[in-house]
C-alpha positions as CSV (number, residue, x, y, z in Angstrom):
1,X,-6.4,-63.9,-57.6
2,X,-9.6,-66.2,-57.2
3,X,-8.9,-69.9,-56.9
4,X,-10.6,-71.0,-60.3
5,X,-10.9,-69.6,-64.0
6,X,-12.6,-70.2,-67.2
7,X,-10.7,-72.0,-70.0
8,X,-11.3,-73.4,-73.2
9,X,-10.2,-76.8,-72.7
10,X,-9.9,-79.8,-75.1
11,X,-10.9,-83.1,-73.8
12,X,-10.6,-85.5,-76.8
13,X,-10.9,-85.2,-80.1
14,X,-14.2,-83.3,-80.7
15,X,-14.5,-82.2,-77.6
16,X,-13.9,-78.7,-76.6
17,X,-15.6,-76.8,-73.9
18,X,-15.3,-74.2,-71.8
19,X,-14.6,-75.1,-68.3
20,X,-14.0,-74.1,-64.7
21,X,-10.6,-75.1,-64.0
22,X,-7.2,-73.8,-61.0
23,X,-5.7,-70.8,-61.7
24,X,-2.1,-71.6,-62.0
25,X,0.8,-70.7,-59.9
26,X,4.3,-70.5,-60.2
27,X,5.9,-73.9,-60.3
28,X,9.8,-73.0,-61.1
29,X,11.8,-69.8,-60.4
30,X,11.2,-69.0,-64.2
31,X,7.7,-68.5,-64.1
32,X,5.3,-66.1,-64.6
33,X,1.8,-66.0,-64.0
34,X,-0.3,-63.2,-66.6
35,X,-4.2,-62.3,-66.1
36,X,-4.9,-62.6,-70.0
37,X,-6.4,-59.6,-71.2
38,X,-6.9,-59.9,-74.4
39,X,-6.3,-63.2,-77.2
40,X,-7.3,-64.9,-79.9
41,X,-7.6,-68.6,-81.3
42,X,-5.3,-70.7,-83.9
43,X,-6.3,-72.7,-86.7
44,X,-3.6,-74.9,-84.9
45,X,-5.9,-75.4,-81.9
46,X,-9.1,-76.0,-83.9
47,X,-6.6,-78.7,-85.5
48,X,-6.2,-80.3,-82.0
49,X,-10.0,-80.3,-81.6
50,X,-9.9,-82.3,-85.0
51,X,-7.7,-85.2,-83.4
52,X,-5.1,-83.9,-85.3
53,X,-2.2,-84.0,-82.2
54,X,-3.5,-87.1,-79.8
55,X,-0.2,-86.8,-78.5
56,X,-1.0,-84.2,-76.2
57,X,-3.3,-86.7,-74.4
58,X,-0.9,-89.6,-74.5
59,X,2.3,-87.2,-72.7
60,X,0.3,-85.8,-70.3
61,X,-1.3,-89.7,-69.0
62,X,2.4,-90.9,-69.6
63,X,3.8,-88.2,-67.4
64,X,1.0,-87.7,-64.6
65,X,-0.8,-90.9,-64.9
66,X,-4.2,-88.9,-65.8
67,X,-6.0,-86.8,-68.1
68,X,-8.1,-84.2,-66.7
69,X,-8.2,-82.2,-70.5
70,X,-5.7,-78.9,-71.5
71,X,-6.8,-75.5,-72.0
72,X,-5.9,-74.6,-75.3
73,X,-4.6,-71.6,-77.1
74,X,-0.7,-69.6,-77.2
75,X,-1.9,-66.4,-78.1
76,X,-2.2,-63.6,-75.9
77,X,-1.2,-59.9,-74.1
78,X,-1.9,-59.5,-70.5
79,X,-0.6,-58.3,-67.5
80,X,2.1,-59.6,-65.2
81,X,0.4,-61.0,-62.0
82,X,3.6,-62.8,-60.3
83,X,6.7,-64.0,-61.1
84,X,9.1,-66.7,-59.9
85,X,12.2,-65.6,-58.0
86,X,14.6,-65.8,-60.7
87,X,12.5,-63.3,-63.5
88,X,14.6,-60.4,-63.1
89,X,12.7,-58.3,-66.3
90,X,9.2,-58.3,-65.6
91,X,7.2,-57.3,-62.5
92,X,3.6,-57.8,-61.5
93,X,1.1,-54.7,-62.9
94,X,3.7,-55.3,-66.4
95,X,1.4,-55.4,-69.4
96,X,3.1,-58.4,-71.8
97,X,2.8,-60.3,-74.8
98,X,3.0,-63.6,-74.8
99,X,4.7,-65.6,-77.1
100,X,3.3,-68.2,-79.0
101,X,7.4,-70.0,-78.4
102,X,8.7,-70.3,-74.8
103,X,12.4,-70.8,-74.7
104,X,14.7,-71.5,-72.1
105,X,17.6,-68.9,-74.4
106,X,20.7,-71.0,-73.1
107,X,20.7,-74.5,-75.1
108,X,22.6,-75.1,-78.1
109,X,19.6,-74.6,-80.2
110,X,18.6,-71.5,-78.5
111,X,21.8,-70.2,-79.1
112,X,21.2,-70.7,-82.6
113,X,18.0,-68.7,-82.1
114,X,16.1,-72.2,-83.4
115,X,13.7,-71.8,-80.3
116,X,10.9,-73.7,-82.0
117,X,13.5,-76.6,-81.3
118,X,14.4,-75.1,-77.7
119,X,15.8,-78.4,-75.3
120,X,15.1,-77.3,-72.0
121,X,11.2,-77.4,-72.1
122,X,10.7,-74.9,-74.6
123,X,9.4,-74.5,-78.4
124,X,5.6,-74.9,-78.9
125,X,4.5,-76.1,-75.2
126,X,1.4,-73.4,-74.6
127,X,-2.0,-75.3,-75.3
128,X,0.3,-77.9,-76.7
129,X,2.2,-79.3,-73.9
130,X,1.1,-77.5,-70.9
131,X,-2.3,-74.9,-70.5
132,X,-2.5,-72.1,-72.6
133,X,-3.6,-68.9,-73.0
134,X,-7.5,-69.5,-73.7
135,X,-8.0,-68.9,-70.0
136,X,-8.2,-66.3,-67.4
137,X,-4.7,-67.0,-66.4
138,X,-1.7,-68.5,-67.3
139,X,1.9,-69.7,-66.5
140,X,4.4,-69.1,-68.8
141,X,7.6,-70.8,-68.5
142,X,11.1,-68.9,-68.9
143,X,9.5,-65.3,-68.7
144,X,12.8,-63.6,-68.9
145,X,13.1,-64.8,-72.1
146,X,9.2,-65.2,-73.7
147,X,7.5,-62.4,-73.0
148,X,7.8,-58.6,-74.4
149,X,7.3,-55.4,-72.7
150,X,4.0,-54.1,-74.7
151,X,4.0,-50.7,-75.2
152,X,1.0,-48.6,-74.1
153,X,1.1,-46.8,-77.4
154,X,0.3,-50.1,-79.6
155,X,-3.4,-51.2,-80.1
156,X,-4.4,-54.8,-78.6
157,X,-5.8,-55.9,-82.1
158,X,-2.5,-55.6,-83.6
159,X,-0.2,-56.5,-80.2
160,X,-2.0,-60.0,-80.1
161,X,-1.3,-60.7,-83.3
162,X,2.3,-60.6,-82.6
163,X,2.3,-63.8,-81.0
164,X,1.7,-66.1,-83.2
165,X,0.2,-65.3,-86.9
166,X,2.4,-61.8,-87.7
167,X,5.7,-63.9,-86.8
168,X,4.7,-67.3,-88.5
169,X,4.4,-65.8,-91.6
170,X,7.2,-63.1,-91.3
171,X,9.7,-65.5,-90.5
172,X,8.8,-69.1,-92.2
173,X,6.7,-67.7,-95.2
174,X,8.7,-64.0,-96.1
175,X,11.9,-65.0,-94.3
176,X,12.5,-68.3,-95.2
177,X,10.8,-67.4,-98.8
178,X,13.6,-65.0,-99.5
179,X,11.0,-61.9,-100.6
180,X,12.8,-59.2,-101.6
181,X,12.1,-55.9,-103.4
182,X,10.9,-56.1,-106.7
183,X,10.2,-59.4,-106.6
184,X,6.5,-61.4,-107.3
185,X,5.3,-63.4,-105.0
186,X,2.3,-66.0,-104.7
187,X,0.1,-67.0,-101.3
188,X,-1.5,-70.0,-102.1
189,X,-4.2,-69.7,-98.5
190,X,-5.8,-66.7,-97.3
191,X,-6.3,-67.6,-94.0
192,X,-4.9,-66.0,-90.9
193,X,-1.6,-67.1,-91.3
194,X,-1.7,-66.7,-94.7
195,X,-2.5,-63.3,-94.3
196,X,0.3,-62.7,-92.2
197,X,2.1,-63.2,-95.2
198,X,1.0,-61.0,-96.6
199,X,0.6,-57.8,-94.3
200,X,4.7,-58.6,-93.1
201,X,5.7,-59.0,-97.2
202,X,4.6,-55.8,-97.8
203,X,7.6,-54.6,-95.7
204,X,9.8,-55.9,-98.4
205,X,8.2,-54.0,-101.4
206,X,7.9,-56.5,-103.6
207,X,6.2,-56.1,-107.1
208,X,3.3,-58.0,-107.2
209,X,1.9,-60.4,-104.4
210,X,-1.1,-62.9,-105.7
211,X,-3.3,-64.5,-103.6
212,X,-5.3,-67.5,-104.0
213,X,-7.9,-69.2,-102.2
214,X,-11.2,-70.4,-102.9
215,X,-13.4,-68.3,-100.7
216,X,-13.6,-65.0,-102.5
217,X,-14.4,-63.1,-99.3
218,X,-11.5,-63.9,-98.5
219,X,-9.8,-62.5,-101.5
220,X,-11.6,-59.4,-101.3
221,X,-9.9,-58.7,-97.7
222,X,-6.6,-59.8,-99.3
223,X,-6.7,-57.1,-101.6
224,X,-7.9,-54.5,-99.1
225,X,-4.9,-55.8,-97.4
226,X,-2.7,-54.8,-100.1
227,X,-2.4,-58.1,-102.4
228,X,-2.3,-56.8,-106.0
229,X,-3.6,-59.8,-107.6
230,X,-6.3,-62.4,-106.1
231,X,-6.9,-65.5,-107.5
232,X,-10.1,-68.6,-107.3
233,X,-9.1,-71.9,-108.7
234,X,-12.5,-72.4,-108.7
235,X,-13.0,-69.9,-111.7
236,X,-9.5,-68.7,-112.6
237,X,-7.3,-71.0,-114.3
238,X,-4.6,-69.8,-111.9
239,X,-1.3,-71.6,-114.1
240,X,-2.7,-69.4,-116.8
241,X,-3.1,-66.1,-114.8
242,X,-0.1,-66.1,-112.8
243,X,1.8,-66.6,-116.0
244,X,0.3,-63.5,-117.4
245,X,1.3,-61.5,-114.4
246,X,4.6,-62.6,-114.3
247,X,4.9,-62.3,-118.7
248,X,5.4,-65.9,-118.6
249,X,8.1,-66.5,-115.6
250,X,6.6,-68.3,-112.7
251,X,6.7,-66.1,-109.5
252,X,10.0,-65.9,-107.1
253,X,8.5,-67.3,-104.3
254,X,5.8,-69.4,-103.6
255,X,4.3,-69.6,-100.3
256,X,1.8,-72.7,-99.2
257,X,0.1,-71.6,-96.4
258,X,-3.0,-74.2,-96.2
259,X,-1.5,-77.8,-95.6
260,X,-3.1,-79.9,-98.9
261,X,-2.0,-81.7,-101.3
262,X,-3.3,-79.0,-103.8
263,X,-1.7,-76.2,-102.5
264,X,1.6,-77.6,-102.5
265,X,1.1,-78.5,-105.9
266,X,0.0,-74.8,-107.2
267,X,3.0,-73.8,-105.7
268,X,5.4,-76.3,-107.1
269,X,3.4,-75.7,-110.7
270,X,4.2,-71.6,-110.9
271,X,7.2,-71.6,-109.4
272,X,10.2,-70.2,-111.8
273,X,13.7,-71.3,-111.5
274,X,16.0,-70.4,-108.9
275,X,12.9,-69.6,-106.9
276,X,11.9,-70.1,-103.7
277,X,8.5,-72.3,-101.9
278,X,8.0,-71.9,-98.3
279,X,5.9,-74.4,-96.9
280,X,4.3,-72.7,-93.9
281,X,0.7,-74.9,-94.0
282,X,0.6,-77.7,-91.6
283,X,0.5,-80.5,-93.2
284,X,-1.3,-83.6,-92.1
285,X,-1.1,-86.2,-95.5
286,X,1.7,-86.9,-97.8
287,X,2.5,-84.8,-100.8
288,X,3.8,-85.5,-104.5
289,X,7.3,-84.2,-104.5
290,X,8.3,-84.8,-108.4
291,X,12.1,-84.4,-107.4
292,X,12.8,-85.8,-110.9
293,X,11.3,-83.1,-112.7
294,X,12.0,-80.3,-110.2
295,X,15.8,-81.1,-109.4
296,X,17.1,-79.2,-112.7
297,X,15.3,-76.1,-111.7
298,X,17.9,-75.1,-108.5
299,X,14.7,-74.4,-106.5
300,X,15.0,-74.1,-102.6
301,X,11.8,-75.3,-100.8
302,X,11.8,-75.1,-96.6
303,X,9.4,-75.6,-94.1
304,X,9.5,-74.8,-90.4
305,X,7.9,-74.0,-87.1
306,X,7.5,-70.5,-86.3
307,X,11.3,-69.4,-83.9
308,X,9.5,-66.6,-82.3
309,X,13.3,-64.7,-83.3
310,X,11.3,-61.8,-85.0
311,X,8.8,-60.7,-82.7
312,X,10.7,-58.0,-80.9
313,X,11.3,-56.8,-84.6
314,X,8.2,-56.9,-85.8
315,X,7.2,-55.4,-82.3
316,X,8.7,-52.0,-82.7
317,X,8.2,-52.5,-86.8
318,X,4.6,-52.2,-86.5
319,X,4.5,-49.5,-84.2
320,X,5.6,-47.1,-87.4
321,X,3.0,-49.3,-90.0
322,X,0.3,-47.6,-91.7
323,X,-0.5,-51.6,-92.4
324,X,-4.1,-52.7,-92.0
325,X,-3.2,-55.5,-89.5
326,X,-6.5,-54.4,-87.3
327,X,-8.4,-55.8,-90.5
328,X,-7.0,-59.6,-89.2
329,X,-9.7,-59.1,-86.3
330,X,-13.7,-59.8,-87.9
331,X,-14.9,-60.8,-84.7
332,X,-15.1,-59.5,-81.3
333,X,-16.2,-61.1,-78.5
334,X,-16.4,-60.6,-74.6
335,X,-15.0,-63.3,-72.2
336,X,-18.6,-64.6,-71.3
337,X,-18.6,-65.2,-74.5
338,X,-15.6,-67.6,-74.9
339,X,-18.0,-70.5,-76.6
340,X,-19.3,-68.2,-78.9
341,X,-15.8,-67.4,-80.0
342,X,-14.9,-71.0,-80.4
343,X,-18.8,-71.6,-82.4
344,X,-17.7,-68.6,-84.7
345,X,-13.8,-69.4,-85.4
346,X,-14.4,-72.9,-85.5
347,X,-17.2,-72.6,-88.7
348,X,-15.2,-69.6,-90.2
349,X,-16.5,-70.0,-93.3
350,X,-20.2,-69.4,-92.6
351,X,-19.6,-66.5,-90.4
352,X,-16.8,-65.2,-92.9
353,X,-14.4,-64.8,-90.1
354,X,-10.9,-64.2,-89.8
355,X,-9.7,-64.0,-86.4
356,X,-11.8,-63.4,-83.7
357,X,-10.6,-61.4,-80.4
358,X,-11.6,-62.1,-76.8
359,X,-11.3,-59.5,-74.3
360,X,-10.9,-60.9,-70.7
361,X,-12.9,-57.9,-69.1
């Protein structure tokens, strides 16, 4: 391995730039160190661009004393490089994915599968609490227990997705929402994660699934993506719609997959009783929570951060999937063109882009 990389690497808030910075190396027996060869960026990280987790610059001074910026991103498949002395399943030349939760697999909340919460050093750390995957390399802590053997079979577009937006909304927007068959179903958010959604829903068969956003590209690739009803507030009067497609009942399960104020209250407005909202949007500003006029309705409503416990599912379940999950991926980009990525994902809406992939070749 050469002695410096590329990374994308946030310095402050509104400054990201790509940046010639160490490769890593193995720093506990755990570790392993992966040549990225293909990922992807999160709205979560343009969120960090945004200010939105200062945090991440107040650990790191409180820890080290200094602030020399973190290379952002926790999506990824690459190959295995090195590993610590203690990985026992991988071995360098392996071709992995990474994912988007690392997880030590032995503390009473890893036990409980609740890695997001893991409290050994794990949950959420990649771009977050230590360098992530918008780089060359990578260490990943706890290999043995966060990264999967890719198959050579599977397609890149659809592998990278398995870190982070295919499991998200699996697990905290279908899971956690209680789809089932037969039932209907409402995505208020049509980004990537929202999307998610939808593709892993359809593995439910439920009857209808409506899909609202206000950027009707958007809803045109939702319904080439199998949503059966797509909705603009901007021109639909969506209380009214989604009553007509449900003959007047509300839908089962309402999923907010945006973060606003809004969408939480579209969801709470078409929601029938003894349904279900699952709060999978990031939010950043309080919410009105009418508890006195939604207590008599026995609703459940949950929220999470993405466990990571359904990746190996979703791993082999895609394999089998005549799903257009490849449609996720608008954008392609090589690795000299990491800034051009950023440029594209980070003003989505005037390149009508979804997710953009970045080969490291």
């Amino acid at each position: 391995m050469a002695e410096t990389m590329q990374a994308l690497t946030y310095f402050g808030e509104g400054d990201v730039r790509v940046d010639t910075r160490p490769v890593p190396t193995i720093l506990e027996p755990t570790d392993a160190i992966i040549r990225i060869d293909t990922t992807t960026i999160c709205g979560t990280d343009l969120g960090i661009f945004h200010g939105k987790n200062p945090e991440i610059e107040e650990r790191e001074r409180e820890r080290t004393g200094e602030w020399n910026g973190r290379i952002l991103g926790h999506e990824g498949i690459g190959t295995v490089e090195a590993v610590g002395e203690a990985v026992q399943n991988f071995q360098p030349g392996d071709k992995v994915l990474v994912s988007c939760v690392s997880r030590c697999g032995a503390c009473e909340n890893c036990q409980k599968q609740l890695y997001s919460h893991c409290q050994n050093g794990g949950s959420w750390i990649l771009g977050y609490m230590i360098d992530g995957t918008l780089a060359e390399y990578v260490r990943t802590p706890f290999a043995d227990t966060s990264l999967y053997h890719l198959p050579d079979t599977l397609d890149k577009e659809v592998a990278v997705f398995l870190s982070d937006a295919l499991p998200t909304g699996h697990e905290i927007g279908v899971q956690y929402g209680s789809v089932t068959p037969g039932s209907d179903v409402m995505i208020v958010g049509a980004g990537p994660v929202g999307m998610g959604v939808l593709l892993t829903s359809q593995f439910y068969s439920p009857a209808t699934i409506t899909v609202v956003d206000m950027d009707d590209n958007r809803l045109a690739k939702a319904r080439e993506m199998g949503a059966t009803h797509t909705l603009n507030p901007a021109s639909d009067d969506v209380n009214a719609r989604v009553g007509d497609i449900t003959e007047g009942r509300g839908v089962d399960t309402a999923i907010e997959a945006v973060g606003l104020p809004a969408t939480w209250k579209t969801c709470a407005d078409n929601v029938k009783e003894g349904g279900n909202i699952a709060v999978v949007g990031v939010h950043g500003k309080p919410v009105e929570f009418p508890l006195q006029e939604m207590w008599i309705k026995n609703l459940t409503v949950t929220t999470g951060l993405v466990n990571a416990n359904t990746t190996g599912m979703l791993l082999k379940a895609v394999q089998n999937s005549d799903l257009p999950i490849k449609s996720l991926a608008t954008h392609h980009f090589t690795w000299d063109q990491l800034g051009e990525a950023w440029e594209t994902f980070s003003h989505a809406d005037e390149h009508q882009a979804m997710k953009v992939i970045i080969d490291n070749v």
